[in-house]
C-alpha positions as a Markdown table, in Angstrom:
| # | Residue | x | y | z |
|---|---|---|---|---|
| 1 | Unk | 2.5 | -17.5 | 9.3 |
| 2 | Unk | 0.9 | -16.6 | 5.9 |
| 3 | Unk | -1.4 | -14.3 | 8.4 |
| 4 | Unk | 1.3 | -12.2 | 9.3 |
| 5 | Unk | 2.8 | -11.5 | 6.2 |
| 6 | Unk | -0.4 | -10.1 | 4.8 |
| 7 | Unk | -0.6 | -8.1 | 7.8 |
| 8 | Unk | 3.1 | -6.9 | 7.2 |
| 9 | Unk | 2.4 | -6.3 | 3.6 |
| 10 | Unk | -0.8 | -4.2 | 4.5 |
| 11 | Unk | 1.3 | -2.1 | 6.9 |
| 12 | Unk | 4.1 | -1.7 | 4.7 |
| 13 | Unk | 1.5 | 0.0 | 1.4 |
| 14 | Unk | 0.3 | 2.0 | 4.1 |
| 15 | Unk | 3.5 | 3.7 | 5.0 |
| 16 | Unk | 4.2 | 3.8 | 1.4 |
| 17 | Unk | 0.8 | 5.1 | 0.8 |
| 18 | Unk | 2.1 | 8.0 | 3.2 |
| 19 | Unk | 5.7 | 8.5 | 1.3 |
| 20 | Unk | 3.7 | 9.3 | -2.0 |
| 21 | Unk | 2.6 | 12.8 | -0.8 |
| 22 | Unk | 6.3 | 13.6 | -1.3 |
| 23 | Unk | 6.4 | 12.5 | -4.6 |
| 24 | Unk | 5.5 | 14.4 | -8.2 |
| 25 | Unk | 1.8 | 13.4 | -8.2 |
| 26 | Unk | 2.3 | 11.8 | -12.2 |
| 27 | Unk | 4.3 | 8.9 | -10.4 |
| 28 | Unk | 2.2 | 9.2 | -7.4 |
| 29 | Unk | -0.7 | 8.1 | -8.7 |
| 30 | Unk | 1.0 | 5.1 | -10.6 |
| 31 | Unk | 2.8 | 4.3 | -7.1 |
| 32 | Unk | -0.6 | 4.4 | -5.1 |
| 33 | Unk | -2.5 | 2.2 | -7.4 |
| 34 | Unk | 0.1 | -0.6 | -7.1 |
| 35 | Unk | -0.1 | 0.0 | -3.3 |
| 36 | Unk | -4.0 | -0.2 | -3.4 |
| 37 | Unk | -4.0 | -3.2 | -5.4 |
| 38 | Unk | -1.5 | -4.9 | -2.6 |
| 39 | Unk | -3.7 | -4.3 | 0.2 |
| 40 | Unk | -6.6 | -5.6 | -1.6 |
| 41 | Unk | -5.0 | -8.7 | -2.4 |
| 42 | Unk | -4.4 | -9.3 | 1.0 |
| 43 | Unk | -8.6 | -7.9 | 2.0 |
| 44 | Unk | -7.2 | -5.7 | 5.1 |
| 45 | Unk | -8.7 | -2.9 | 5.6 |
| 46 | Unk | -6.6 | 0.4 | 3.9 |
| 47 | Unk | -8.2 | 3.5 | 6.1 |
């Protein structure tokens, strides 16, 4: 079970990864850091 929600979580900072680009890039970088350090917590690939 634990397996999937890793997998979830990795999908989900992707697609938020993705919603960034619409953002003013002062908060985007802050948001994409937080996402980077979520799918490196759960070691699944992020490209």
């Amino acid at each position: 079970m634990s397996l999937f929600a890793y997998i979830e979580a990795a999908q989900l900072s992707k697609q938020r990864i993705e919603h960034c680009k619409k953002i003013d890039p002062a908060t985007q970088v802050q948001l994409k850091l937080k996402l980077l350090q979520v799918l490196a917590q759960t070691g699944i690939n992020g490209t």
